[in-house]
C-alpha positions as CSV (number, residue, x, y, z in Angstrom):
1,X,43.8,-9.1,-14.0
2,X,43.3,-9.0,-10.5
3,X,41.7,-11.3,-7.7
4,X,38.6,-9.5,-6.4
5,X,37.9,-9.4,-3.1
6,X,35.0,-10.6,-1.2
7,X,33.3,-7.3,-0.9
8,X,33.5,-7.1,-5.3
9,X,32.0,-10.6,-5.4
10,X,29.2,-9.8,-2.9
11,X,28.8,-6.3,-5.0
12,X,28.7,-8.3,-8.1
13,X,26.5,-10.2,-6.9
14,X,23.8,-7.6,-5.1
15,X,24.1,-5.5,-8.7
16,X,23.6,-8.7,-11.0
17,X,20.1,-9.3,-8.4
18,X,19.2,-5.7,-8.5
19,X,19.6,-5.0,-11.8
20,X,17.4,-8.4,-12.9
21,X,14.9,-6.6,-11.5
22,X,14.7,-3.8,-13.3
23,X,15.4,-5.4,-16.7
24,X,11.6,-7.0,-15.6
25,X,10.2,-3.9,-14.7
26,X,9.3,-5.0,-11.2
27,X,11.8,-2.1,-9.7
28,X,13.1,1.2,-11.2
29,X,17.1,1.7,-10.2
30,X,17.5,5.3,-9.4
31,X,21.4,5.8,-7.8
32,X,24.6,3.8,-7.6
33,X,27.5,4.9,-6.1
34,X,30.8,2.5,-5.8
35,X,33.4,4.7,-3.5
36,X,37.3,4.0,-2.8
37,X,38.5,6.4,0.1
38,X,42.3,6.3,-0.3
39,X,42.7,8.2,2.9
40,X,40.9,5.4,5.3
41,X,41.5,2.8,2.8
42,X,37.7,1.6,3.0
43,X,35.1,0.4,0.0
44,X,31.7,1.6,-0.3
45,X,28.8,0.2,-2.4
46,X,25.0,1.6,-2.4
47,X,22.2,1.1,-5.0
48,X,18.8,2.3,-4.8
49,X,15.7,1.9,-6.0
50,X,12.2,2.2,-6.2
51,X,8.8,0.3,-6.8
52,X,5.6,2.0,-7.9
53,X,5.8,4.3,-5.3
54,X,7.8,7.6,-3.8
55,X,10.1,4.9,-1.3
56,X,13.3,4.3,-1.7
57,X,15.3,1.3,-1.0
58,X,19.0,1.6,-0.5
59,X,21.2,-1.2,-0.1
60,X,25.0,-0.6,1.6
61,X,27.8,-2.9,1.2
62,X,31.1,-1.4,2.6
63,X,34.3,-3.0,4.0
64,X,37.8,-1.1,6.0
65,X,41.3,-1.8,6.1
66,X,40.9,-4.5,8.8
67,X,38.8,-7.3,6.5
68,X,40.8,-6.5,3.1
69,X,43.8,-7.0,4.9
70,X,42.5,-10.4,6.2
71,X,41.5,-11.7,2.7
72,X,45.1,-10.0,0.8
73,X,47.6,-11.5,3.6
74,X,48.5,-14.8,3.7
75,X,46.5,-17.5,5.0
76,X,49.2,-17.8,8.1
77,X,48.7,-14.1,8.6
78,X,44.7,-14.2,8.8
79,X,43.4,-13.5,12.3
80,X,39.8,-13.1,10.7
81,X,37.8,-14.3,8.1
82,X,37.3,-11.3,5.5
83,X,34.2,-9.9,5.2
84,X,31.4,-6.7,4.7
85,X,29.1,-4.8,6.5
86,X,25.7,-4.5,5.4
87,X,22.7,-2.0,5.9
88,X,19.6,-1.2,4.5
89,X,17.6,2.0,3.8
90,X,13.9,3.0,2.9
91,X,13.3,6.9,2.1
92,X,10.1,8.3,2.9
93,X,9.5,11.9,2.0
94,X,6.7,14.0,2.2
95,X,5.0,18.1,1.9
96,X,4.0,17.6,5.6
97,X,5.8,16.7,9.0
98,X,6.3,12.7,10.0
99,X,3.8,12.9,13.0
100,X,4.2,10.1,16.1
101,X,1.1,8.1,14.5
102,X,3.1,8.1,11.4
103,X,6.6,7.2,12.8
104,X,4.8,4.2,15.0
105,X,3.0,3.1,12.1
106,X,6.2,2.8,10.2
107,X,8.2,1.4,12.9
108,X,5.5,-1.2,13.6
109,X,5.7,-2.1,9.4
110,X,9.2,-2.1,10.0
111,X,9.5,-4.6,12.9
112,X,6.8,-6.8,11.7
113,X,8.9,-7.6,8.0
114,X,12.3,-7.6,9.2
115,X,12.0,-8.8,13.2
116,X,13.3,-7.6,16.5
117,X,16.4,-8.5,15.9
118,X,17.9,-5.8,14.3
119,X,18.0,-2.3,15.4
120,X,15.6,0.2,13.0
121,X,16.2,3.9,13.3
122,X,14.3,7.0,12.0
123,X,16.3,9.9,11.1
124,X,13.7,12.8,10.4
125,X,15.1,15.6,8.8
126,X,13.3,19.0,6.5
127,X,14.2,21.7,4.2
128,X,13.9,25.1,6.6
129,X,11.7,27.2,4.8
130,X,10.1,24.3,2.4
131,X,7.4,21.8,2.7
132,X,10.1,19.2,2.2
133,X,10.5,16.4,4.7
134,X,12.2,13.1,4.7
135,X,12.2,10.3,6.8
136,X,15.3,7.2,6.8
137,X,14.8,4.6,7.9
138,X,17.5,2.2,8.4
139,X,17.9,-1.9,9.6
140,X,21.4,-2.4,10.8
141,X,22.6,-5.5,11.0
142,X,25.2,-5.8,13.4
143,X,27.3,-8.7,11.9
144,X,29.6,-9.1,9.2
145,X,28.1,-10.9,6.3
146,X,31.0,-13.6,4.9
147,X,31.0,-14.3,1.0
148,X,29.4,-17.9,1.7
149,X,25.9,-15.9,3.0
150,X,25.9,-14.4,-0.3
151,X,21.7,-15.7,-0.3
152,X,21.4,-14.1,3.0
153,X,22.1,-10.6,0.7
154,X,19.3,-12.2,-2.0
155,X,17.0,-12.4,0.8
156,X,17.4,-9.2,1.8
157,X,16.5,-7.9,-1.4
158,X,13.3,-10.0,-1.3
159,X,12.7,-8.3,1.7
160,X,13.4,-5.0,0.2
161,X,10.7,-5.5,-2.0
162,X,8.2,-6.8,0.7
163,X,9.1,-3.7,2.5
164,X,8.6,-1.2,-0.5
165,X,5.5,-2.6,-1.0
166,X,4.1,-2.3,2.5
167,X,5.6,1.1,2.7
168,X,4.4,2.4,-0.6
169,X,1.0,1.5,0.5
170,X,0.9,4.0,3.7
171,X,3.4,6.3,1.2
172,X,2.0,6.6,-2.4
């Protein structure tokens, strides 16, 4: 048996939250992926879902060498206090192009639910040749999240939600 790390117990966590809530039918999980790379020694963890709508929420835990070093050394070792990185993602797609009205509307959505505090992006991108664009948008939060702000993570699920529905209604 091994001890996990705080980036496991936070994962375990987010999954447990995520998962409830599709056992209840209020979200539909629709991808997980849990990634080692041994060549940068670094931990990624996303899951993603949906409500009711063609949005996608996407939640990313991931750690590097730096933080599992500080929680595996010994306490007169540790520099830092071990932690994770967190961001979130809503997918918008669509048959037609993201026009400015739409990208402000979304932005404004955006900023409105989750505050000026944290930088939102829109990455536009399309399909040459198909009627196939997609829009990601994504709240960065520049800070490490520590496992004693593991409701901080709950939050931002609730917020998920809150922002799936908002978005689902100007995205069907």
């Amino acid at each position: 048996m091994f001890d996990p790390i705080v980036f496991d117990n936070l994962k375990v966590v987010v999954e447990g939250e995520i998962y409830d809530l599709d056992l209840e039918g209020i979200i539909s999980v629709v991808n997980r992926e849990d990634l080692v790379d041994l060549a940068q020694f670094s931990r990624l963890y996303c899951i993603s879902f949906q409500r009711r709508s063609t949005v996608t929420a996407t939640m990313k835990l991931t750690t590097d060498l730096d933080n599992i070093y500080a929680e595996l050394s010994t306490r007169k070792q540790r520099k830092e206090r071990p932690a994770c990185r967190v961001e979130v993602h809503f997918t918008l797609q669509d048959a037609k192009p993201f026009s400015d009205e739409m990208c402000e509307e979304i932005q404004n959505t955006m900023v409105d639910l989750w505050g000026g505090d944290y930088p939102i992006e829109q990455k536009i991108s399309y399909i040459y040749g198909s009627n196939h664009y997609e829009n990601k948008v994504t709240v960065a939060f520049n800070r490490f999240i520590y496992e004693d702000q593991v409701d901080d993570l709950i939050q931002m699920i609730d917020y998920m939600l809150k922002t799936l529905e908002k978005l689902g209604a100007i995205y069907p």
